[in-house]
KEDRENLUM-633460 format. One line per 5 residues: their letters; for each residue z, x, y of C-alpha. Coordinates in steps of 0.25 Angstrom, whole numbers. Each point is the difference from the previous one (the first is absolute). Example, Ala and Ser with C-alpha at 12.3 -4.5 7.8 and 13.67 -1.06 7.14 Angstrom:
<kebas>
AS> 31:49:-18 ~ -2:6:14
</kebas>
This chain:
<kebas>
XXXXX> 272:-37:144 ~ 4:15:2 ~ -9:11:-5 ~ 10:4:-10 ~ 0:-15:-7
XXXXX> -16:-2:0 ~ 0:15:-8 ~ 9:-5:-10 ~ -12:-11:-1 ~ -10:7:0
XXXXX> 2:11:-8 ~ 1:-8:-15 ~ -15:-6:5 ~ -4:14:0 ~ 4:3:-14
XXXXX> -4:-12:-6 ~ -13:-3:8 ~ -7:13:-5 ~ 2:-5:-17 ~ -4:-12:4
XXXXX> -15:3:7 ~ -10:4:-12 ~ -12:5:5 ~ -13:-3:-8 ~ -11:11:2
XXXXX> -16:-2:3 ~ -4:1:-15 ~ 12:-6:-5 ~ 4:-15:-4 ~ 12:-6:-2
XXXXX> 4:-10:-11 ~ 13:-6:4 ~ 10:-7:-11 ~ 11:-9:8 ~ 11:-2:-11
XXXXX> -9:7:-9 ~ -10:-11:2 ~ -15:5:7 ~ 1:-6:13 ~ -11:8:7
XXXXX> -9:12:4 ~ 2:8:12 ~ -12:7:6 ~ 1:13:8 ~ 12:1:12
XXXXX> 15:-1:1 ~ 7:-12:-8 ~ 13:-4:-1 ~ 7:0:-14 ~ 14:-9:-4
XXXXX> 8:10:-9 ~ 4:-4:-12 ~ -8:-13:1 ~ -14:6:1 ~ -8:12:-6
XXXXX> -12:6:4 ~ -10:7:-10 ~ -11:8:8 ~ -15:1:-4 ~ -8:10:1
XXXXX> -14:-6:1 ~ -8:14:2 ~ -11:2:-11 ~ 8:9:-11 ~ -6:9:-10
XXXXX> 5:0:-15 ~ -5:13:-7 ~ 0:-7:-14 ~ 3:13:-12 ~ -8:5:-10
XXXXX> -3:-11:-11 ~ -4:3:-13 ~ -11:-11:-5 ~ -12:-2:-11 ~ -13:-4:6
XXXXX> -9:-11:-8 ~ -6:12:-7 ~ 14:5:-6 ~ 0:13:9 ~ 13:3:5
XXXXX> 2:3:14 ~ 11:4:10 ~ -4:-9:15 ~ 8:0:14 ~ -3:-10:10
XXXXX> 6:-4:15 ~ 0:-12:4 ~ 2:-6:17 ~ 8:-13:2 ~ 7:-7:11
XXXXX> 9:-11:2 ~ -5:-13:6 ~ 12:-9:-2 ~ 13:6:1 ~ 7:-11:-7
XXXXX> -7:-2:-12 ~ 1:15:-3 ~ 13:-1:3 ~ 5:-13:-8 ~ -10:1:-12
XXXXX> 0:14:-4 ~ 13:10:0 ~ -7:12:3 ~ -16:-4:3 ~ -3:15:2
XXXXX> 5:4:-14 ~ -5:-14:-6 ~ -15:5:7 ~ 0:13:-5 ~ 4:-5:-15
XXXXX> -12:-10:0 ~ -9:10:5 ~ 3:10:-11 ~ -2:-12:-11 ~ -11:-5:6
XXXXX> -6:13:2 ~ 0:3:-16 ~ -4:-14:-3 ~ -13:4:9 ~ -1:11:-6
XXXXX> -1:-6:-16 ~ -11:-9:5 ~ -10:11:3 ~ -7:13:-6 ~ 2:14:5
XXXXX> -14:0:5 ~ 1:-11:9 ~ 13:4:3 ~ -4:11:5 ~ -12:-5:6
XXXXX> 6:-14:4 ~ 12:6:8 ~ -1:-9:12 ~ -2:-14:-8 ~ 11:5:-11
XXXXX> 9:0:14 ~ -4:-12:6 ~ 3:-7:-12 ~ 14:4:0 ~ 2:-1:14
XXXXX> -5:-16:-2 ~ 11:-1:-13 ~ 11:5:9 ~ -2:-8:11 ~ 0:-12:-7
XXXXX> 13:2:-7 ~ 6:6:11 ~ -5:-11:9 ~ 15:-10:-3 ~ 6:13:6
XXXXX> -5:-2:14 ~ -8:12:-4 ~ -14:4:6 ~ -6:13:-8 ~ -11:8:8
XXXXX> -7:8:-7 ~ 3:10:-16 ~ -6:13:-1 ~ -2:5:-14 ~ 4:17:3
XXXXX> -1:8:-11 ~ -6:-2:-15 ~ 5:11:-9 ~ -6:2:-13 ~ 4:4:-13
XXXXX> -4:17:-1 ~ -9:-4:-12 ~ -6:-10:6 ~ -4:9:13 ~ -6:8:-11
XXXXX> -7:-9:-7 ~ -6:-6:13 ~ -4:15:4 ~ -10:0:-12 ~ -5:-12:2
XXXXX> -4:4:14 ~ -5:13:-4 ~ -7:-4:-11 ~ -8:-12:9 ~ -4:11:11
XXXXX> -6:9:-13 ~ -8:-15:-3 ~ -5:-1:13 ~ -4:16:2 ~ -8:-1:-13
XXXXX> -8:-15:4 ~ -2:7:13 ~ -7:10:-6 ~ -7:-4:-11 ~ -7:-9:12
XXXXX> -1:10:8 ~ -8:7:-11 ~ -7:-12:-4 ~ -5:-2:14 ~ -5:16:1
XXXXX> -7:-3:-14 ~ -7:-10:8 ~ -4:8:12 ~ -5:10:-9 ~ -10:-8:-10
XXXXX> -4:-6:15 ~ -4:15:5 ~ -5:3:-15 ~ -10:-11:2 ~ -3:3:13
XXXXX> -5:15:-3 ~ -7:-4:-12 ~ -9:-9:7 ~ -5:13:10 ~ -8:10:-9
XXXXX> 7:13:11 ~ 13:-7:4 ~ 9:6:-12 ~ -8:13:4 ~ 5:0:16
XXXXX> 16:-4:-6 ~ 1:11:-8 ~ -7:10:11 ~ 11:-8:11 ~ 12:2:-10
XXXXX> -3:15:-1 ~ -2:2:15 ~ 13:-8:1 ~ 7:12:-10 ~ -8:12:7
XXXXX> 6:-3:14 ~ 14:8:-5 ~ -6:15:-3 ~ 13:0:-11 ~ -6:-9:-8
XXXXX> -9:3:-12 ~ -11:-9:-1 ~ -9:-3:-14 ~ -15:-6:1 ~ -2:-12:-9
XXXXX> -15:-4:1 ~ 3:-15:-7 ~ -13:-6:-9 ~ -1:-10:10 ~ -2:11:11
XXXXX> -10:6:-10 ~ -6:-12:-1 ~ -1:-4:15 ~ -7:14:2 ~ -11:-2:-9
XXXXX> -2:-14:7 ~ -2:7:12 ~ -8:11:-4 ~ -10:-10:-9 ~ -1:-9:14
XXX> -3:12:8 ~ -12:3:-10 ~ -4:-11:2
</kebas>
């Protein structure tokens, strides 16, 4: 066989070979109809496809990320609210995804944005806002079971944003302020309940010595005479008085 005849051979398995050879990637999957029957799955490598008679349909089975918009939803206390979430899935079962749902990312991202306003209905703004994480654990559980008949294994949803009405914001502002103003005035009224306290305590202890009160007021007013731009005023208390003329009857004595 010359050269000439084994290139007019060759050269038509050259240009056929390549549209034959469909080549699977790491983190692809792929669902093969034969006659438009599934026949099988091909994992990652080179695979050789029948034109006409076969079709291939790639998979990717990375975890995807569905940014689910802005919904509009009532909580259980009739508060209307505008919510965002994303939500993390990946495919575990290439044929189901592909033979029981047309479009299994659009099909995931509707559910979760029913789901997600159904979740919100069930649930006050309070704990809405306090509850973020088991508000999206309960959604994430929801989706996973309906989208399970889809081959489809969700990982995670994140609640992002909560926007409230201006109003509300408002509202919620004066609430806030007006519980710091409740705690200011208990704080103080017990702080001056407790100096009450202190100060009958010291009352008592000073009466019970005849020259005690005396020695205060002499300690205040060498307290006030240490700054030379202060005026001081001597106040001799009945108590002092008192205090002296015990002291001047025991020194008689």
């Amino acid at each position: 066989m010359t050269p000439l005849s084994l290139f007019f051979i060759a050269w038509p398995l050259l240009i056929i070979l390549p549209l034959l050879i469909r080549q699977i990637n790491q983190y692809e999957r792929g669902v093969v109809l034969t006659m438009g029957k599934f026949s099988r799955i091909w994992n990652p490598g080179w695979k050789i496809l029948i034109p006409v008679f076969q079709k291939v349909i790639k998979v990717d089975i990375r975890i995807k990320a569905v940014d689910v918009p802005d919904q509009e939803a009532i909580t259980k206390d009739n508060i209307p609210i505008r919510i965002n979430a994303v939500i993390y899935f990946r495919v575990i079962n290439a044929e189901k995804s592909v033979l029981e749902v047309e479009d299994f990312f659009y099909a995931v991202s509707q559910l979760a944005q029913t789901t997600m306003r159904n979740a919100v209905g069930e649930v006050t703004l309070d704990d809405l806002l306090a509850k973020k994480q088991e508000v999206s654990e309960r959604i994430k559980l929801t989706v996973d079971a309906a989208s399970d008949p889809w081959g489809i294994d969700v990982q995670t949803v994140e609640l992002k944003d909560i926007v409230l009405p201006e109003n509300l914001k408002r509202t919620i502002a004066k609430v806030a302020e007006a519980e710091r103003e409740k705690q200011a005035v208990i704080i103080n009224s017990q702080g001056e309940v407790q100096a009450a306290a202190n100060m009958a305590k010291a009352a008592e202890t000073l009466a019970k010595q005849p020259g005690a009160l005396h020695l205060r007021t002499l300690q205040s007013i060498n307290d006030l005479s240490s700054d030379q731009s202060n005026t001081t005023v001597w106040m001799v208390p009945v108590e002092g008085l008192r205090a002296l003329s015990a002291l001047a009857e025991k020194g008689h004595m």
